[in-house]
N, C-alpha and C positions, 0 to 999 in steps of 0.2 A: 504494500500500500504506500501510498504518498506519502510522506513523513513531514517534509520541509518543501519549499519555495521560494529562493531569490528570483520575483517576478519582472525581468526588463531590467538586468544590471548594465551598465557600459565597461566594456572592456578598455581597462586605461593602459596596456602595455603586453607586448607580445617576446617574449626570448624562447630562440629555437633550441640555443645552445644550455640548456637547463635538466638536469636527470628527469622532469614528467612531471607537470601535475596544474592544478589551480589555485593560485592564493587568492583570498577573499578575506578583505577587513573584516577582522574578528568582531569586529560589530554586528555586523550581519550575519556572522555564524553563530555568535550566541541566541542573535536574536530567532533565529528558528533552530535552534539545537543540533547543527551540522557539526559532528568533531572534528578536530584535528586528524587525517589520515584518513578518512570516511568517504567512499565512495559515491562520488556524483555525478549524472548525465548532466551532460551540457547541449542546449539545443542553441542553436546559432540564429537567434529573428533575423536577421538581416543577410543569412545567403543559404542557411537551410542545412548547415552541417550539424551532425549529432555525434558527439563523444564520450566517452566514458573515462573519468578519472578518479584524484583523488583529491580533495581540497585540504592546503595549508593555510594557516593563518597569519594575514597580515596585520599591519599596525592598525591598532586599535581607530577609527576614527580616521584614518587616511585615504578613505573611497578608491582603493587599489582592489583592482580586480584583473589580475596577469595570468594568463594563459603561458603555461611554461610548458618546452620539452617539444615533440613532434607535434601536438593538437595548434603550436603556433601555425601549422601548414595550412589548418584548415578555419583559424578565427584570426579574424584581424583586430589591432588596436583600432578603436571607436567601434565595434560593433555591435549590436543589441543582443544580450544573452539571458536565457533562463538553466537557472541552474537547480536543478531537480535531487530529491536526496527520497529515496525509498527506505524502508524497513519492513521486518515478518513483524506480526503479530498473533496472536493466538485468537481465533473466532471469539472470546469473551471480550479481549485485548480492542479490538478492531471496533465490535457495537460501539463505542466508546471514545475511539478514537478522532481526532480533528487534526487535519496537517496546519502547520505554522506556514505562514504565508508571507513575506517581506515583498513592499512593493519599493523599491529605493529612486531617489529622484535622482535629474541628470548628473549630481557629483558622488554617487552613490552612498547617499546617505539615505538614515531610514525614511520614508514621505508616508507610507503606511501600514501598519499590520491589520494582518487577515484576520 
């Protein structure tokens, strides 16, 4: 199921040359419950690529959202991304459950929760 939601982030920077993964201002991560090392789709609004990584956290408050490692090939800096966080839950788990939803404005910062 759904878990988390970064809805419409801007990608502020791309390095090819980086071991893999996505940083995302730990603002944003805490704010819908993404961990540190946690596996996230990334769907790409603006040219339609979809990836799978891992999100690290960036500085607190710095609307840094970098695309690091080989998925630089397929997301550019400025472009509009939703970054998706899944989890299991057990059928009681699930009636129950609500994903966390961040909607971040263009410097990504929080502008609204789900």
């Amino acid at each position: 199921m759904l878990k988390a939601k970064i809805h419409r982030a801007t990608v502020t920077e791309t390095k090819i040359d980086y071991p893999g993964s996505i940083a995302i201002d730990s603002k944003l991560m805490d704010a819908v419950g993404i961990l540190p090392y946690e596996a996230v789709l990334i769907a790409d609004v603006t040219n339609g690529a979809r990836l799978e990584t891992y999100a690290v956290p960036a500085e607190a408050g710095s609307g840094k959202i970098e695309v690091l490692g080989a998925a630089a090939h397929l997301i550019n800096q400025g472009d509009i991304i939703i970054i998706i966080n899944f989890a299991q839950f057990t059928p009681e788990e699930a009636k129950g459950h609500k994903p966390k939803v961040v909607v971040p404005d263009e410097k990504n910062q929080i502008k609204k929760i789900l």
